[in-house]
N, C-alpha and C positions, 0 to 999 in steps of 0.2 A: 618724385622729386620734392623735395623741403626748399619752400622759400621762406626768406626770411619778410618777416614783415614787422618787426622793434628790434629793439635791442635783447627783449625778452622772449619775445615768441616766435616760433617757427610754422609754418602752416604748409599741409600735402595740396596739392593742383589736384582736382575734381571734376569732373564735366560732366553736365547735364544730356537731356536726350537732342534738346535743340542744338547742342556742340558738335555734335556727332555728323558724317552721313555715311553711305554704305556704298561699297565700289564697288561695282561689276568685274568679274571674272573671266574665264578664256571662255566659257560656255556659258549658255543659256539653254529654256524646255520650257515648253509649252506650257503654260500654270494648269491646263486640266490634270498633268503627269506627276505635279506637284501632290504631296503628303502632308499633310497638315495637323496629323493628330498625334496625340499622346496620352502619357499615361499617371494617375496619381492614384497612391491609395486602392490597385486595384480596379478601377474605373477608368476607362478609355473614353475619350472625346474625342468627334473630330474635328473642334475649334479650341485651339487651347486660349481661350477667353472665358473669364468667370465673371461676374458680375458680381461688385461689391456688397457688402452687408449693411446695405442704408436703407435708413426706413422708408427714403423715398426712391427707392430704385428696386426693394427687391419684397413681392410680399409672393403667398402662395398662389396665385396664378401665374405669375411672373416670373416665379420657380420651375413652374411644369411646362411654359413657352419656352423658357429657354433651353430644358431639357430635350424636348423636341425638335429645338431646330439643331441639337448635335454639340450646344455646349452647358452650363448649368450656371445659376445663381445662391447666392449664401443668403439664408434667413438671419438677419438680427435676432438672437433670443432674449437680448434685454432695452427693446423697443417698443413701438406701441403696438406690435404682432402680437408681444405676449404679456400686454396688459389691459390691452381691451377685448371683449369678446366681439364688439364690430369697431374695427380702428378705424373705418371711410368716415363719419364723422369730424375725427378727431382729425386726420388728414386732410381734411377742407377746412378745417379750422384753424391749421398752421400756415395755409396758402391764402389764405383770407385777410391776415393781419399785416402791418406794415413793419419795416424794420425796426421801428421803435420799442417794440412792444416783442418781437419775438421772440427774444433770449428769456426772459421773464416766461413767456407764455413756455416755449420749453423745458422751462427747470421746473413748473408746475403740473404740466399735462407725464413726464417721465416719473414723478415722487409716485405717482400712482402703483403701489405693489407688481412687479413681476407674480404672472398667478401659473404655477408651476403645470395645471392641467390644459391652461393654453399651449405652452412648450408643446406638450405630448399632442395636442388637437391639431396645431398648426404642421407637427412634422410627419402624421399620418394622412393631412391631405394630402398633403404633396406624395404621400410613398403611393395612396390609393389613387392618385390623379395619372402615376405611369414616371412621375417625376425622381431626378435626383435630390435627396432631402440632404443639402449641405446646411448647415448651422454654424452660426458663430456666437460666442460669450467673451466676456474679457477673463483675466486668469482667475479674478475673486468668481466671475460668475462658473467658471469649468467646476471650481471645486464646489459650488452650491448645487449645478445643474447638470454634472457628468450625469449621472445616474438615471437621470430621467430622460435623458436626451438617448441613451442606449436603448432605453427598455423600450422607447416608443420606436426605435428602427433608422434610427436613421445612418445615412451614407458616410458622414466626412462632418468631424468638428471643428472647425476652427477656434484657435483660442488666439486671441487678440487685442494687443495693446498698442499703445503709442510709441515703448520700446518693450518688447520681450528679451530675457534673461536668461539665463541660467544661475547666475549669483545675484540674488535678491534680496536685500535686507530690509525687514519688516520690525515696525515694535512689536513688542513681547505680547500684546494684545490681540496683532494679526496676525493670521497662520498662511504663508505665503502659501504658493501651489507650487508644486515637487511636481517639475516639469517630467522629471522622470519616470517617477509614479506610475502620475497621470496618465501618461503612453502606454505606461506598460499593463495599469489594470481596466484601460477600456477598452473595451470588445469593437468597437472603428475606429480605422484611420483618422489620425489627429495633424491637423497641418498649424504647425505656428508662425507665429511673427507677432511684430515686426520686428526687421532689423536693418542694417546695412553694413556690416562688417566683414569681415573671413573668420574672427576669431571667433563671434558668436555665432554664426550661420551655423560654422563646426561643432560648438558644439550643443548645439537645438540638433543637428543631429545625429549627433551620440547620445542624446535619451532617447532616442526611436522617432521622432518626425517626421510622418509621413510624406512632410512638404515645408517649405517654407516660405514667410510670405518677405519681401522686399521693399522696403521703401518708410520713412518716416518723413509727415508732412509737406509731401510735394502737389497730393492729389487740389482739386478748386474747392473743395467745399473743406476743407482740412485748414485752420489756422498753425498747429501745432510749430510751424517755422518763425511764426511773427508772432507768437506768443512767446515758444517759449527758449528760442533762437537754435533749435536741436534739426539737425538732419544733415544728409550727404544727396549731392546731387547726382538722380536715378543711376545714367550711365555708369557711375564707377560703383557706384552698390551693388550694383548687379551685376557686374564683373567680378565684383570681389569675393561676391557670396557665390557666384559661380566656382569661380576656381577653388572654395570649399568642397561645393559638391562633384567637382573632379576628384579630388583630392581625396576627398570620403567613398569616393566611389574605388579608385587604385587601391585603399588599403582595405576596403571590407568585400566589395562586390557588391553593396548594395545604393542603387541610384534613387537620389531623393530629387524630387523637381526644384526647383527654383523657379516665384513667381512673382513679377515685377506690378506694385501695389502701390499705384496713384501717379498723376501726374499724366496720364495716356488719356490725348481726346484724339487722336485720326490714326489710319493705319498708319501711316507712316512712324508714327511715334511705337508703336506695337510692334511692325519691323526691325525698327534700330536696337529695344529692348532685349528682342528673340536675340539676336546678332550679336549685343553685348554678354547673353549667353543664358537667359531666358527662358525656361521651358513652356512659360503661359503667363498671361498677365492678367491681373485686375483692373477691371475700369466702374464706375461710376456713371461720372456725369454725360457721357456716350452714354448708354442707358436709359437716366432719368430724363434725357428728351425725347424715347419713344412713345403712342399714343398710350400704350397698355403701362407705363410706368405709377405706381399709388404716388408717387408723388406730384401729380397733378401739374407738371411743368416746373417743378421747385425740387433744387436738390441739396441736403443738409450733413453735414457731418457728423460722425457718430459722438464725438465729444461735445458738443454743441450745447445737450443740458447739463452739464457738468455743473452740482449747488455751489463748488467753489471757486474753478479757474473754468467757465467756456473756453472750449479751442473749435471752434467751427461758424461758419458762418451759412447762411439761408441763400443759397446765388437760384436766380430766374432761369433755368437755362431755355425753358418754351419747349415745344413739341414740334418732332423735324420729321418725324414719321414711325410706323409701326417696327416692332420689336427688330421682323424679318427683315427689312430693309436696312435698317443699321446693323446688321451682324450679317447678311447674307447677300443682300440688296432685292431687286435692281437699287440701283442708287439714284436720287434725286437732287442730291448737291455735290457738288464738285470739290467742298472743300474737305474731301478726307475723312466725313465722319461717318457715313453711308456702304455700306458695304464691306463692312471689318475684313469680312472671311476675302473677299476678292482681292481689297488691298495686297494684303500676306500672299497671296497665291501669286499674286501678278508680280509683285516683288522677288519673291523666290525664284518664277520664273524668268525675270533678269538678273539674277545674281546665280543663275544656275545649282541652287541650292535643292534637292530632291525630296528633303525631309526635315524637320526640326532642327536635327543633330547638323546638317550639314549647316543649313541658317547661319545655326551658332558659331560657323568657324569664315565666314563672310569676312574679307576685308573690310575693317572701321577705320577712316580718317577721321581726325580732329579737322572740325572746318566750322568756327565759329562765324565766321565771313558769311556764310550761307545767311543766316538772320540777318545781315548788315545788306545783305543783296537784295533777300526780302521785302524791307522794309523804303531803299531806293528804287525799287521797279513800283511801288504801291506807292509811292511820291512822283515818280514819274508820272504814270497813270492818272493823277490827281493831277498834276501842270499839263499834261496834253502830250509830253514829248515823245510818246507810243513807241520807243524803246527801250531794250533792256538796257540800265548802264554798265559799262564793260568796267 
């Protein structure tokens, strides 16, 4: 629905993941009976949760923990993974300075060369550690570092921007990347993004897209909304790029995942996401507050040393507990961030949902009221009046 809002403009209604909640159904099951896994690029998991490609969230032991406990993380390949030969340094060194000083310090410590034999160093630990070796570049870096990124083995490229295209226009100078190409002459699955549309989702995957990633600017460490005033809020991104990949899926037979990228710190947001039609999500800053996290309690955004416009900002988020405990538990805090994989299960298992695919077809209500209720029970609480207000 178009509302009007001038005399000139007109604007679509959007809803975010807090707008949202998820209704129960005729039946319910037990969440041990519950399915939890899926599938991209040939690779099966059975947490569809990936861990973002931040330098403080995801290095190579933190690749092959998450491998193991059944879901996987993306290495950054133009971070300080693959410009320093020991990056622990340089990573105390960004959690060491005060806000003042950080954007400077990262536009300096990133000008340091990407060194192409690190790429290949960092994506054979992780193959020889037993790990999934996902990787990410942005579209200039695919077309400098496709090639080296195959030979050394790895699993799953990610190519990603602020917004990915398909109609890209470059000066005469730069040589965009031919998203189609690209898919078709690397030897692994290529998952792109971002986006949040129907019309693009479509067609990233009509040049072969293994996967595609959802979401611009919602995630905490991501300024790209208040910078550069660009983005749609998650819910209906991911609806919409959903119903692409129905839609692509009816006319070819071939199923591309769909996977909701920023913006998710508790299960419950991971829930609502799957439900809006979600095949897996990306998260972050859940993550970078486990003890095994390189970013030492601090988590940054990938735009953040940008030499001309930053779009990211350095947030505290602390240390809540080890990797397994936030993705699998037992769980230690109550509010949601603890136990990723249980959340999902226990949720499914009230919405009587048996598998992914069913998740996705979950009754959503619009109930913005919920945050309004939130916020006067935690007022309450605060005056003493130990009831919910009706």
């Amino acid at each position: 629905m178009n509302i009007q809002i001038g005399g000139y403009k007109t604007a679509c209604r959007a809803y975010g993941i807090d707008e949202i909640a998820l209704v129960p159904g005729n039946r319910t099951l037990d969440p041990s009976l519950t399915d939890t896994s899926w599938r991209i690029g040939g690779i099966t998991r059975e947490i569809p949760i990936i861990a973002s490609a931040m330098d403080g969230v995801v290095d190579v032991p933190m690749a092959v923990l998450l491998s193991d406990l059944g879901a996987f993380g993306v290495l950054n390949l133009e971070g300080i993974q693959t410009r320093y030969p020991d990056p622990n340094p340089i990573l105390e060194h960004i959690t060491s300075v005060d806000k003042t000083e950080f954007v400077q310090l990262m536009q300096k410590l990133y000008a340091e060369p990407i060194k192409p034999d690190l790429i290949e160093q960092r994506i054979r630990e992780i193959k020889q550690q037993g790990g999934i070796a996902a990787v990410s570049a942005t579209p200039v870096g695919a077309i400098k570092y496709g090639s080296i990124v195959a030979k050394a083995g790895a699993d799953l490229f990610f190519v990603q921007a602020t917004v990915v295209s398909t109609a890209h226009l470059s000066p005469e100078s730069v040589m965009p990347l031919n998203v189609a190409e690209f898919c078709e002459e690397m030897p692994i699955p290529v998952v792109m993004g971002n986006c949040v549309t129907y019309e693009v989702a479509l067609n990233l995957m009509k040049t072969g897209a293994a996967g595609i990633l959802v979401g611009i600017g919602p995630g905490a460490a991501c300024t790209s909304r208040g910078v550069l005033g660009v983005g749609l809020p998650q819910a209906t991104a991911v609806a919409e790029c959903a119903a692409a990949r129905d839609d692509y899926y009816e006319d070819t037979g071939k199923y591309i995942p769909i996977i909701a990228d920023g913006g998710l710190i508790t299960g419950g947001d991971i829930c609502k996401c799957i439900a809006c039609g979600a095949d897996a999500v990306m998260i972050g800053s859940p993550f970078a507050r486990s003890t095994q996290a390189p970013g030492r309690g601090f988590h940054w955004g990938m735009a953040t040393p940008n030499p001309v416009l930053p779009r990211g900002t350095r947030i505290h988020v602390g240390t809540t507990g080890t990797c397994e405990q936030i993705l699998r538990g037992p769980a230690q805090l109550d509010d949601g961030t603890h136990n990723l994989l249980g959340a999902l299960k226990t949720s499914m298992g009230t919405l009587g949902a048996k598998n992914i695919k069913d998740m996705q077809q979950v009754e959503v209500v619009i109930a913005p009221s919920l945050l309004n209720e939130g916020k006067l029970y935690q007022k309450a609480q605060q005056i003493g009046m130990g009831k919910r207000p009706c």
